[in-house]
C-alpha positions in Angstrom: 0.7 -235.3 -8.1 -0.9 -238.1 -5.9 2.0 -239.0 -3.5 1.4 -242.1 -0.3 2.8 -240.3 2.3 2.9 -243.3 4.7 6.0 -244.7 2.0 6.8 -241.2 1.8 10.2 -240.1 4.2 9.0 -236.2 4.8 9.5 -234.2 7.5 6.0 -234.2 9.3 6.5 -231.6 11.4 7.6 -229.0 8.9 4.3 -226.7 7.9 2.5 -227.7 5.1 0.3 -225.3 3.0 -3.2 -226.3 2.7 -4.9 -225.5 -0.6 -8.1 -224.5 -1.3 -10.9 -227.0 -3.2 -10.4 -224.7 -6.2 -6.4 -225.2 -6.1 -7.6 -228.3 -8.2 -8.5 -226.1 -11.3 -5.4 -223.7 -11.0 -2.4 -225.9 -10.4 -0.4 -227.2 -13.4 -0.3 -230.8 -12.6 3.4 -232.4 -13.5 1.3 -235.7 -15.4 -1.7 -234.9 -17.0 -3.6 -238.2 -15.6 -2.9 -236.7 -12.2 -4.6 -233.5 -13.6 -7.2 -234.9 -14.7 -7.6 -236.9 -11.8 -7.3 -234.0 -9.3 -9.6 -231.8 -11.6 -12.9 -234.0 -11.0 -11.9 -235.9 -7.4 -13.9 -233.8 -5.4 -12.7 -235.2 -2.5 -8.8 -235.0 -3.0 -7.4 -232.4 -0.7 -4.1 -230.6 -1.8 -0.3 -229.9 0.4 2.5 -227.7 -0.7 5.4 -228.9 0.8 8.1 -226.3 1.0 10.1 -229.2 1.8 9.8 -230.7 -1.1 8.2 -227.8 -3.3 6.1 -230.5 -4.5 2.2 -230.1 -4.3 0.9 -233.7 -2.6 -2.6 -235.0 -2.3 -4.8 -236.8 -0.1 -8.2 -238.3 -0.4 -10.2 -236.6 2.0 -14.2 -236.8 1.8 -14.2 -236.0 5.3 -12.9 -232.3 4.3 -15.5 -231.9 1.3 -17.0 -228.8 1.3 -16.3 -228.1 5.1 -14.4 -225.1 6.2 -11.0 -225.4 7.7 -11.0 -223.3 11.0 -7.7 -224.5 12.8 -4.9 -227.0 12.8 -3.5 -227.9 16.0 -1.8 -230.9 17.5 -2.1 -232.7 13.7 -5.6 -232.4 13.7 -7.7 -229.7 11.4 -10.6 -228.4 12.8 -13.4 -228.4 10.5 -16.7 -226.6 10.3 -19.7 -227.9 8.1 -21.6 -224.3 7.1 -24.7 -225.9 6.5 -25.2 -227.7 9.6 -22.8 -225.7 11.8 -21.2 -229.3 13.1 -17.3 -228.9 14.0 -15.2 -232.1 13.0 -11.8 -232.8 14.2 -10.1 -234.6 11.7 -6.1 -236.3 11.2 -5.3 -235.6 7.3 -2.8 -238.5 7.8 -5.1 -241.3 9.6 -8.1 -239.7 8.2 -9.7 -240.3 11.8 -12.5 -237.3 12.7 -13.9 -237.1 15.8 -17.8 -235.3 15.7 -18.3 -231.9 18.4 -21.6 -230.2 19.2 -23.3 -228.3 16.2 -22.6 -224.9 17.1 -26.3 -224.2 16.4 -27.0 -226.3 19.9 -25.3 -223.5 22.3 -27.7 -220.6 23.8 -25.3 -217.8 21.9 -26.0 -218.8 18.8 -29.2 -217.3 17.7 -28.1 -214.0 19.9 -25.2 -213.0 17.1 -26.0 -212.0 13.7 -22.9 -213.3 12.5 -22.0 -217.3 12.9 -18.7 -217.9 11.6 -15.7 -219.4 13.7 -13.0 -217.7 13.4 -10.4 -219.9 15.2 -10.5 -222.9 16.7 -7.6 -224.2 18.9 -7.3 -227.6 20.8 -5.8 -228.1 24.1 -4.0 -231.6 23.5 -4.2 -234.4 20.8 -7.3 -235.8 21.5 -5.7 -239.2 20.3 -3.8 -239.1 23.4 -6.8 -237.7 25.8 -9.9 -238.5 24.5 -11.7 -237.8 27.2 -9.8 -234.8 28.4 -9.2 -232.4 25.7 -11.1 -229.1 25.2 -11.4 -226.4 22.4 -10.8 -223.1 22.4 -12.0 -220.5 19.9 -13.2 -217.2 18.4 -16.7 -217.0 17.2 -19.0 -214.8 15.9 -19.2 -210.5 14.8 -17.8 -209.6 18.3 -15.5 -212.1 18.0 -16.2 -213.4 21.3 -14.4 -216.4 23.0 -16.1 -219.6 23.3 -14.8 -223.3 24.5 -15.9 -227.0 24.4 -15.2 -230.1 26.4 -14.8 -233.1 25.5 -18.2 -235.3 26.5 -20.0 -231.9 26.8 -23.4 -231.6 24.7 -23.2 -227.8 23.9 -20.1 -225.0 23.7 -19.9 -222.3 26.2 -19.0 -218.9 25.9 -16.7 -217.1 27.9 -18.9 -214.1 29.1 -15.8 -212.8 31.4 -13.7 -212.2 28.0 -15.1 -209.6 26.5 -15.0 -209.0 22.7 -12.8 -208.8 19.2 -10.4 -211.1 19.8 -8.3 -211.4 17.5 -5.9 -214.7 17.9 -5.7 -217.4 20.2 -2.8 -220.7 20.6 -2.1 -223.3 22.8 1.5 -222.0 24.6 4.0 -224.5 25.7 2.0 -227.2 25.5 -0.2 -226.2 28.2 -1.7 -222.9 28.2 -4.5 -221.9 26.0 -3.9 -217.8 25.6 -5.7 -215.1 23.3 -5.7 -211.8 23.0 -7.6 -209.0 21.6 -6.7 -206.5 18.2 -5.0 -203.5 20.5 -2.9 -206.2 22.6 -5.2 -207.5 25.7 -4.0 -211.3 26.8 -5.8 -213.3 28.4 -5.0 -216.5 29.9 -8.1 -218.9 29.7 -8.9 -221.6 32.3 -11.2 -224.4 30.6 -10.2 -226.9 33.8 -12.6 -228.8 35.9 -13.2 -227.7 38.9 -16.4 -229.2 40.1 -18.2 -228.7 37.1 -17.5 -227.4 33.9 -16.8 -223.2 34.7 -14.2 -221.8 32.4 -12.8 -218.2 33.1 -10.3 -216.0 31.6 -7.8 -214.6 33.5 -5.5 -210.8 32.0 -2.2 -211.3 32.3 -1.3 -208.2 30.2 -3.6 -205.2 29.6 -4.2 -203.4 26.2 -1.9 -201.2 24.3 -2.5 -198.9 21.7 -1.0 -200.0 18.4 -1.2 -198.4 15.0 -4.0 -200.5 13.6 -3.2 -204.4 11.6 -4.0 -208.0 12.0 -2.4 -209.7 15.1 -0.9 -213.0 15.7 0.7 -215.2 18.7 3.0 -217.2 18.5 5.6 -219.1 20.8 8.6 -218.8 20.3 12.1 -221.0 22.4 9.5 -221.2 25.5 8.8 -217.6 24.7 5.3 -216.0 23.6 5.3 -213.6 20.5 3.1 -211.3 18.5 3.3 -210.0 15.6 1.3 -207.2 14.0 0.9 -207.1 10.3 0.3 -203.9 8.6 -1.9 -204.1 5.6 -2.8 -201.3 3.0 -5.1 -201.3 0.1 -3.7 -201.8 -3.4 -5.4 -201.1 -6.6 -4.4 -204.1 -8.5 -5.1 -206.9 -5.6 -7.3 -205.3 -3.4 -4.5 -206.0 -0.4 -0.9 -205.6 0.1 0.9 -206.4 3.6 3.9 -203.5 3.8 5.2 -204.0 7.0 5.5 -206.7 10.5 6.5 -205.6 14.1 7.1 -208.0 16.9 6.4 -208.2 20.5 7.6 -210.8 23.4 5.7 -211.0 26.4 7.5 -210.1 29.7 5.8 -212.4 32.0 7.1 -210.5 35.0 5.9 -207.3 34.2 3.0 -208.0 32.4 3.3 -206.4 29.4 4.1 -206.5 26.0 8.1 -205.4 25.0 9.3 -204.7 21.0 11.7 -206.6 19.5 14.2 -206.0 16.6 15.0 -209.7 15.2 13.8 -213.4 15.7 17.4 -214.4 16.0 17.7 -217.8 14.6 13.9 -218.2 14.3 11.6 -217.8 11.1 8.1 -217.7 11.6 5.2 -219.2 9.4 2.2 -217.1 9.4 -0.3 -218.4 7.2 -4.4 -218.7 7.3 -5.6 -220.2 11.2 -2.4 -221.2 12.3 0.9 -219.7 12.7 4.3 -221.3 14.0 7.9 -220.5 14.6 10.6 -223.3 13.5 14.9 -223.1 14.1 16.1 -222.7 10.4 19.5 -224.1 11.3 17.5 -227.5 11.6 16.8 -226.9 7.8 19.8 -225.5 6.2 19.2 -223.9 2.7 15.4 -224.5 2.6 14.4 -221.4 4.9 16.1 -218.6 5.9 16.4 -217.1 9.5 14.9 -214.1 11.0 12.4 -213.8 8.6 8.7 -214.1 8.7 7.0 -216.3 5.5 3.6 -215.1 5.2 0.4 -216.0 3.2 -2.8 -214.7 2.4 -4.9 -214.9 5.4 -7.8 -212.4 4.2 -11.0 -213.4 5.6 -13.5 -210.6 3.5 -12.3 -211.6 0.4 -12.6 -215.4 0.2 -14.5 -215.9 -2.7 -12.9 -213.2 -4.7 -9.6 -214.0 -7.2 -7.8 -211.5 -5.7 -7.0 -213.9 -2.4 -3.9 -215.2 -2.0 -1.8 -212.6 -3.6 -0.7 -211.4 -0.8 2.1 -213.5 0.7 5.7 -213.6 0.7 9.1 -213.5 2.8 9.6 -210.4 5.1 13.6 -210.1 6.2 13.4 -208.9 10.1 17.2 -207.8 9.8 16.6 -205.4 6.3 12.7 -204.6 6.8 12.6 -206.2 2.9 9.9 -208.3 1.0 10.4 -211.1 -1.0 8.7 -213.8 -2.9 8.5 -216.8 -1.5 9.8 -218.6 -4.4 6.8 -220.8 -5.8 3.8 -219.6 -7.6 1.2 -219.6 -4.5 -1.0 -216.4 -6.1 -4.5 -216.9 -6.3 -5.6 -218.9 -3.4 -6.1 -219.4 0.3 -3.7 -221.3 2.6 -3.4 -223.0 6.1 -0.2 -224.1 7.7 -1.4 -227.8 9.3 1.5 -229.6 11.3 0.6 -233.3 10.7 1.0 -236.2 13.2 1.4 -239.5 12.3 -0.1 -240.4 15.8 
């Protein structure tokens, strides 16, 4: 289904799932010419709407064979593999702003690994275009570097350290990461008589029981989760269990938690977020975490994107999320009609 989303009243700030360029030869279009027309526009770019539970899609040659390292603000953050450019672009607008090849910074040759993680930015560089930076996670140490905007090159953060695991943009204003066993860092990419970013701990490590770790904020509050993920024979990868931590700013470390409250949480591939369910009666339930398939070592293989479903905080249950999302990858942009 090919759907004008200007004419179109959905709620834009309710996450969307990105599909992959192969969702075009899986999904079982609702009219065949849209099939048919999805199937060979290589350009068209695919949303599932849990709004609507309707697939929609746009025409995006921007995105064509580019890989989608981050949403933030509206904006995707796009990496081409072949030339190792990074393009933001708005899926609505279809404006793209062009960064520095990744290829042009003095770590690049020094990791044998080039692939970017994450990428977060620091405002909506709609708004600032001359004062926005980016933040990510880049190569086999998963190390942190950072661009600004009118810089020539990225830098890396040499203070950070390594295997950093998730990063976001907090309330607005604070760009934060933190490592696999629970280090945050608070990370300064402010001018200050020349471009010197630095990374400041604001909570040191902790030992946790092993599983993929996300942040996300929360009612002014910062989160993590932990997702615990076991091998299964079938699918490769099953997740069997979440835990939660809030950040105690005035102790400095990390504290368990039992329940989101009136909260559900989005966790999908690059981006996660946290919406109010009351503000969506009936079409998401609260205190429970909707996950997708977020495996990075198994992108090309048909066994992605099995792995997702709702996990009840309050019974410590899985369930499906109630639409046939199996067999691909998925992002969770937040468009802006800015």
């Amino acid at each position: 289904m090919s759907v004008d989303l200007s004419h179109n009243p959905l709620p834009l700030y309710f996450p969307w799932l990105m599909l992959p360029d192969h969702h075009r030869h899986h999904h079982h279009h609702h009219n065949a010419r849209d099939g048919v027309e999805a199937y060979e526009n290589q350009h068209l770019k695919c949303f599932f709407s849990l709004y609507t539970h309707q697939v929609h899609c746009l025409e995006l040659p921007e995105a064509f064979e580019k890989t989608v390292c981050g949403s933030s603000p509206g904006w995707l953050i796009l990496r081409d593999e072949t030339t190792s450019l990074v393009t933001l672009l708005n899926p609505l607008n279809r404006a793209q702003i062009a960064l520095p090849e990744l290829s042009s910074s003095p770590f690049y040759d020094q990791d044998p690994s080039h692939v970017l993680h994450k990428a977060v930015l620091s405002s909506d560089p709609s708004r600032c275009p001359l004062d926005y930076k980016v933040l990510a996670i880049f190569g086999e140490k998963r190390r942190l570097i950072c661009y600004k905007a009118g810089e020539k090159t990225w830098t890396m953060l040499h203070d950070a350290g390594n295997n950093y695991e998730d990063i976001i943009l907090f309330n607005g204003e604070e760009l934060l990461a933190t490592t696999e066993i629970g280090k945050l860092v608070l990370c300064d990419l402010d001018d200050d008589g020349g471009f010197s970013p630095s990374v400041d701990e604001i909570a040191p490590p902790f030992t946790f029981k092993g599983g993929k770790v996300y942040l996300v904020g929360i009612g002014g509050e910062l989160v993590m989760l932990i997702r615990f993920v076991q091998d299964n024979p079938r699918y490769g990868h099953e997740t069997y269990d979440f835990e939660a931590y809030r950040y105690e700013q005035f102790e400095s470390e990390w504290e368990a938690i039992n329940g989101l409250g009136e909260w559900t949480i989005f966790v999908g591939h690059k981006h996660t977020t946290a919406i109010k369910a009351q503000d969506f009666k009936g079409l998401i339930k609260p205190n429970c975490i909707y996950f997708t398939d977020d495996s990075l070592d198994m992108e090309d293989s048909l066994m992605v994107g099995h792995d997702s479903g709702i996990f009840s905080m309050e019974e410590g249950k899985f369930e499906a999320l109630g639409c046939d999302l199996s067999g691909f990858m998925h992002v969770w942009p937040m468009p802006n009609m800015a």
